[in-house]
Each structure stands twice: as C-alpha cells, then as structure tokens.
N, CA, C and O atoms as a DFTB+ gen file, in Angstrom:
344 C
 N C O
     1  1      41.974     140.834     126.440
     2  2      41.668     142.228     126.657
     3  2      42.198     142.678     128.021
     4  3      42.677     143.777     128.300
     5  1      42.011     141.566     128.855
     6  2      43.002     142.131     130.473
     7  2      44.034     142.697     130.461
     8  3      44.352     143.698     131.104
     9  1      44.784     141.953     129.547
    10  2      45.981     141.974     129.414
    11  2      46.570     143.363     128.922
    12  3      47.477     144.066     129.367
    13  1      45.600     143.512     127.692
    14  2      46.078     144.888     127.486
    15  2      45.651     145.825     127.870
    16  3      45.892     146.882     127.287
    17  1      44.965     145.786     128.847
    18  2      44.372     146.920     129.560
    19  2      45.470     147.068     130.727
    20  3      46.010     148.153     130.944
    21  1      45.701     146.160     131.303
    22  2      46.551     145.962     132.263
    23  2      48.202     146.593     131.707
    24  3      48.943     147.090     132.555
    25  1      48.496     146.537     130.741
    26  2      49.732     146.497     130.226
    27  2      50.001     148.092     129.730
    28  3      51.090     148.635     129.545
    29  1      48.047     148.910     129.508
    30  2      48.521     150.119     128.882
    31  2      48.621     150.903     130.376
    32  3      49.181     151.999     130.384
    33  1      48.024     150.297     131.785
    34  2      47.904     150.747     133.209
    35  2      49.352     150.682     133.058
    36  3      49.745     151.806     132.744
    37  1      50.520     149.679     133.163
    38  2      51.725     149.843     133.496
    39  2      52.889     150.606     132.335
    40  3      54.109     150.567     132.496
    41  1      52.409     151.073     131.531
    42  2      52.877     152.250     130.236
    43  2      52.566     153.159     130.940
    44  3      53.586     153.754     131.289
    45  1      51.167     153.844     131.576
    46  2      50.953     155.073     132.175
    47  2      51.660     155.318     133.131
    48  3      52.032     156.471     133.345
    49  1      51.990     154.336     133.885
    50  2      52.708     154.067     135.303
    51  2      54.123     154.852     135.449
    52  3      54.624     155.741     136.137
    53  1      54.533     153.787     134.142
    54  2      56.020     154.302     133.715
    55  2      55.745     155.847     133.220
    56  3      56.178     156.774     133.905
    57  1      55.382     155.969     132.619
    58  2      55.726     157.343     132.489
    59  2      55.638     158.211     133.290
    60  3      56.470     159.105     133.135
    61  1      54.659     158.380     134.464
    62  2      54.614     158.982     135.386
    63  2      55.957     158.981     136.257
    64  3      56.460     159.956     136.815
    65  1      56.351     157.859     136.246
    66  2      57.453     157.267     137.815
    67  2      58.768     158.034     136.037
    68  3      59.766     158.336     136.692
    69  1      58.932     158.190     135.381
    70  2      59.834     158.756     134.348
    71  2      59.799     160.251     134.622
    72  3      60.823     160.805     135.022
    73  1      58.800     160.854     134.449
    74  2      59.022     162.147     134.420
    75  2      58.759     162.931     135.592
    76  3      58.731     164.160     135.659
    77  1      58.523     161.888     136.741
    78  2      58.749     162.290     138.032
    79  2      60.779     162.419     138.468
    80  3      61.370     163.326     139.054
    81  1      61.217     161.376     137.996
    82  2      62.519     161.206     137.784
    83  2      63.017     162.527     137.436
    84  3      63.696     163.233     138.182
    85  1      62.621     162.831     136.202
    86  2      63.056     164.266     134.893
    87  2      62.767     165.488     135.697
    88  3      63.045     166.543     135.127
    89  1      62.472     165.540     136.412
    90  2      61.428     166.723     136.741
    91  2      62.199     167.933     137.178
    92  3      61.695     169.050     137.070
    93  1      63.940     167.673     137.886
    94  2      64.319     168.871     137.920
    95  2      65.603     168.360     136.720
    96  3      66.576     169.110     136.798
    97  1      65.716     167.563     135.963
    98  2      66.388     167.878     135.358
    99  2      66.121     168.057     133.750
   100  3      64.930     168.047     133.441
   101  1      66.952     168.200     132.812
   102  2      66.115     168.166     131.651
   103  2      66.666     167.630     130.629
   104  3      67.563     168.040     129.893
   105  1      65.895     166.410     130.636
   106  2      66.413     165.167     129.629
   107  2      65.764     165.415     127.987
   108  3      64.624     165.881     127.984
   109  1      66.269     165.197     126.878
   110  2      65.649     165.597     125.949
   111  2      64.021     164.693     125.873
   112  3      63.931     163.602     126.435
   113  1      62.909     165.255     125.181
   114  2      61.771     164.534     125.147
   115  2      61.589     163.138     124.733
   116  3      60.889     162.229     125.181
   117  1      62.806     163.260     123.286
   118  2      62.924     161.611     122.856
   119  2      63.244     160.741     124.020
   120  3      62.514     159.819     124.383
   121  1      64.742     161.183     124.782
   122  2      65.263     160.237     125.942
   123  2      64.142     159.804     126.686
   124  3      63.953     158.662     127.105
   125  1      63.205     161.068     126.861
   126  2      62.143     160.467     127.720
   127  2      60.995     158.745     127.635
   128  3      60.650     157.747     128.267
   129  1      60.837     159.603     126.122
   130  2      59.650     158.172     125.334
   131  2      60.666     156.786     125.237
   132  3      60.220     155.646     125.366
   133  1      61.979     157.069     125.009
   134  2      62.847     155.727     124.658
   135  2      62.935     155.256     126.058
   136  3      62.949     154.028     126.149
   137  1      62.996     155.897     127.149
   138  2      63.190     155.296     128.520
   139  2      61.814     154.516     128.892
   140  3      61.731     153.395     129.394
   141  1      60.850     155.308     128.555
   142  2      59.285     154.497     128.949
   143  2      59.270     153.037     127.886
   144  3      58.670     152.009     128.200
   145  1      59.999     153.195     126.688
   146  2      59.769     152.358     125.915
   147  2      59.969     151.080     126.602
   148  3      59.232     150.150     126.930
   149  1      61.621     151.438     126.742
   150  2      63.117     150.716     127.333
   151  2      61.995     149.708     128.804
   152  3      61.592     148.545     128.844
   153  1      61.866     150.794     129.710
   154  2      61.429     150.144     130.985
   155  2      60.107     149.116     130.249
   156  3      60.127     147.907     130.476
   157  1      59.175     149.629     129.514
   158  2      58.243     148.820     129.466
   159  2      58.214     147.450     128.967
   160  3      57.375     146.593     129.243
   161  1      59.377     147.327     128.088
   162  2      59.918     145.960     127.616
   163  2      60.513     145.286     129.187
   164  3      60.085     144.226     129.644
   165  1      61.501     146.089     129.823
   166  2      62.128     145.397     130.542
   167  2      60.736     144.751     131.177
   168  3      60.223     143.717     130.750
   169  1      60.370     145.311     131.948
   170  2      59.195     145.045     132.918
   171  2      58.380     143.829     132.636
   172  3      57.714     143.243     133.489
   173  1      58.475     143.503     131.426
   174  2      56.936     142.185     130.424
   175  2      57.096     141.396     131.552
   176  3      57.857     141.678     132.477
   177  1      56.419     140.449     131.495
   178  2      56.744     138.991     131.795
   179  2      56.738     138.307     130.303
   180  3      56.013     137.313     130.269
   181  1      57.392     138.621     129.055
   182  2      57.919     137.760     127.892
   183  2      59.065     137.882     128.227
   184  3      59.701     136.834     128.113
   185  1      59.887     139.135     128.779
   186  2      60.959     139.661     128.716
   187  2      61.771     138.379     129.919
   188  3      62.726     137.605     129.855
   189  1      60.601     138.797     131.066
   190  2      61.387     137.865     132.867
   191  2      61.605     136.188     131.674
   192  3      62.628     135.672     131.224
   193  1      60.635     135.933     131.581
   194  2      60.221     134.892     130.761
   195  2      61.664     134.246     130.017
   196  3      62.206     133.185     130.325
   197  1      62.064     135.128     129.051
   198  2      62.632     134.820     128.277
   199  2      64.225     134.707     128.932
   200  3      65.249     134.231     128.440
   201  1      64.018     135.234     130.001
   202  2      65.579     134.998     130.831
   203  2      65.668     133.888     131.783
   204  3      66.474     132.999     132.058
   205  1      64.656     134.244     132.127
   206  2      64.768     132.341     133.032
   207  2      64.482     131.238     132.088
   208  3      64.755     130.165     132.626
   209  1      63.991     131.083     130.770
   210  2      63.860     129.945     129.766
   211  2      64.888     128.540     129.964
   212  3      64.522     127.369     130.064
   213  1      66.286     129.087     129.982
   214  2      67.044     128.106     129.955
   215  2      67.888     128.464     131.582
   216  3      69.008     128.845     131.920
   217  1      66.798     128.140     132.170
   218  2      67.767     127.989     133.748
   219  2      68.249     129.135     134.791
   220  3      68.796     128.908     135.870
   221  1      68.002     130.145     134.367
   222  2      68.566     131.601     135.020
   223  2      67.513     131.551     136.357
   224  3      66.401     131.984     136.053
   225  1      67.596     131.245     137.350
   226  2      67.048     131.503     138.475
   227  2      65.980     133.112     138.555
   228  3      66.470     134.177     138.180
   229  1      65.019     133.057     138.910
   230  2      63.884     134.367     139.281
   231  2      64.868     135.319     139.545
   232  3      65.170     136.339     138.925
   233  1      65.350     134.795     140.629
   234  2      66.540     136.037     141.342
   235  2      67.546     136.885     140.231
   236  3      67.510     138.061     139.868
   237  1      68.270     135.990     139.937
   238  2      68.835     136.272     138.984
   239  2      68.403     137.162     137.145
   240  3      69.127     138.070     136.737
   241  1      67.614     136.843     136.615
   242  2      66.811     137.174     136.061
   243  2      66.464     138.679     136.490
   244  3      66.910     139.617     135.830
   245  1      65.697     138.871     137.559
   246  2      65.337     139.917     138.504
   247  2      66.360     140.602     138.386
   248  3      66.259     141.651     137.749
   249  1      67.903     140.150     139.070
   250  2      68.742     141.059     139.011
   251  2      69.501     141.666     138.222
   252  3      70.301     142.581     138.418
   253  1      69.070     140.841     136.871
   254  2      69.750     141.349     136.104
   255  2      68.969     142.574     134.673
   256  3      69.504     143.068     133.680
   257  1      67.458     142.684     135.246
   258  2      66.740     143.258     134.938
   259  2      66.406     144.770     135.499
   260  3      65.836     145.777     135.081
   261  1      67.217     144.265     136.903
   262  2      67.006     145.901     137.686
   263  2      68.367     146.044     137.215
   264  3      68.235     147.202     137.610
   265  1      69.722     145.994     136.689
   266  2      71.087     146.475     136.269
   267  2      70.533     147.049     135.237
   268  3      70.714     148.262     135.141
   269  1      69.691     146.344     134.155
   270  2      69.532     146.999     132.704
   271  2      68.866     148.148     132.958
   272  3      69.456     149.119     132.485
   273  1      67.834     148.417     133.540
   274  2      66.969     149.270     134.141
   275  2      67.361     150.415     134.631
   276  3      66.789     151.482     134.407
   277  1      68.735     150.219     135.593
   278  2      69.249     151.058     136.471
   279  2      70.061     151.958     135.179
   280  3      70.044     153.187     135.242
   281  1      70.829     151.192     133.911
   282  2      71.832     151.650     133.108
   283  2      70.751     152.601     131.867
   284  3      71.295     153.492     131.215
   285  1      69.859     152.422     131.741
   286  2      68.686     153.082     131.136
   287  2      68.407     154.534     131.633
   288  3      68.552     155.637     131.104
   289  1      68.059     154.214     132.569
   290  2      67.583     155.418     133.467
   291  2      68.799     156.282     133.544
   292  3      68.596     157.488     133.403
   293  1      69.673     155.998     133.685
   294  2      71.343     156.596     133.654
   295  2      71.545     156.816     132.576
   296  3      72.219     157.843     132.497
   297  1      71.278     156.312     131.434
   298  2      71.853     157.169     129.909
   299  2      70.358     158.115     129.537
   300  3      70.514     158.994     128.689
   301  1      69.470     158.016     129.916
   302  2      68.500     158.377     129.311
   303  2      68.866     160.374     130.329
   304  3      68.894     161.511     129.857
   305  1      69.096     159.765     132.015
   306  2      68.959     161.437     132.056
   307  2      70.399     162.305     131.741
   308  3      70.362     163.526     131.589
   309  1      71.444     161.665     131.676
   310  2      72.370     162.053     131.043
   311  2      72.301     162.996     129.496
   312  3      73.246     163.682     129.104
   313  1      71.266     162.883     128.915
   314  2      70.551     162.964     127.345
   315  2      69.890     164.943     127.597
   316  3      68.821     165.455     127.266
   317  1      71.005     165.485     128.239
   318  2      69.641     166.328     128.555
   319  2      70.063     167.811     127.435
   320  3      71.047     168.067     126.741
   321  1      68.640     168.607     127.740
   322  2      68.292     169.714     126.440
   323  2      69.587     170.585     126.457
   324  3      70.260     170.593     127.487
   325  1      69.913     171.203     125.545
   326  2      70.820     171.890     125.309
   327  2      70.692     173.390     126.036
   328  3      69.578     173.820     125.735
   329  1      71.239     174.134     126.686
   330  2      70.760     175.499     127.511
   331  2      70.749     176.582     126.444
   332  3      71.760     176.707     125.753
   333  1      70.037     177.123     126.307
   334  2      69.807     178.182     125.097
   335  2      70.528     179.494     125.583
   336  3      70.148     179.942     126.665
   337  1      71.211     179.953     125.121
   338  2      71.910     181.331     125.030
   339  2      71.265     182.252     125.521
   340  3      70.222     181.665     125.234
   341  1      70.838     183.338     126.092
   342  2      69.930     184.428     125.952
   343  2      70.766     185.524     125.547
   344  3      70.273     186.633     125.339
C-alpha cells in the first residue's frame, strides 16, 4: 500500500512539474497525459532496474533516462493546439 500511495504522490508530482512546463505554451491535452504517462514509467525504479540488470552502471542508466526524458518533453511540447481562425 506504500508503494502505491507513494507512486500516485509522484503521478501528481508529474503532472504538476508538466503543466507548469505547458503553461505558456499550448501543447495538445493528449500530449499532455502521454508525457505524465511517458515520465512516470521513466521515473519507476522497475524501469532504473531494468537498465542496470545486465551491467549498465547507476550513472549510466541515470543518463540515459534523463536523454529519454529530455526527448519526451521535446516532442510532447512541440504537439501544440491548432490556433483557431477568428
């Protein structure tokens, strides 16, 4: 039960630190939820886990978790609403 209490604290997290990101620009709503999705996988420890399994150093692992992260956040605000005509 920690765990998932703890885990829905770092879902809220993300989304906050997401649409603090969005805030002057305007990413479509889906981009938004797929980016919280995106980060919240990255973030697990199944995910760190599963990269250091066969030998990948913390560091490494780490760094290659903040690249995926960084390329997320970059397609996601790229995604943005279409400007409506008036």
């Amino acid at each position: 039960m920690f765990s998932r209490e703890r885990n829905e604290r770092r879902r809220r997290l993300l989304s906050v630190l997401v649409r603090r990101m969005a805030k002057d620009r305007k990413p479509r709503p889906k981009a938004l939820g797929d980016l919280i999705d995106v980060l919240f996988a990255l973030t697990s420890f199944p995910f760190f886990s599963q990269l250091t399994a066969a030998g990948r150093t913390a560091q490494a692992a780490g760094d290659l978790i903040q690249g995926l992260a960084t390329d997320a956040v970059r397609r996601a605000m790229k995604q943005e609403m279409p400007v409506s005509a008036d």
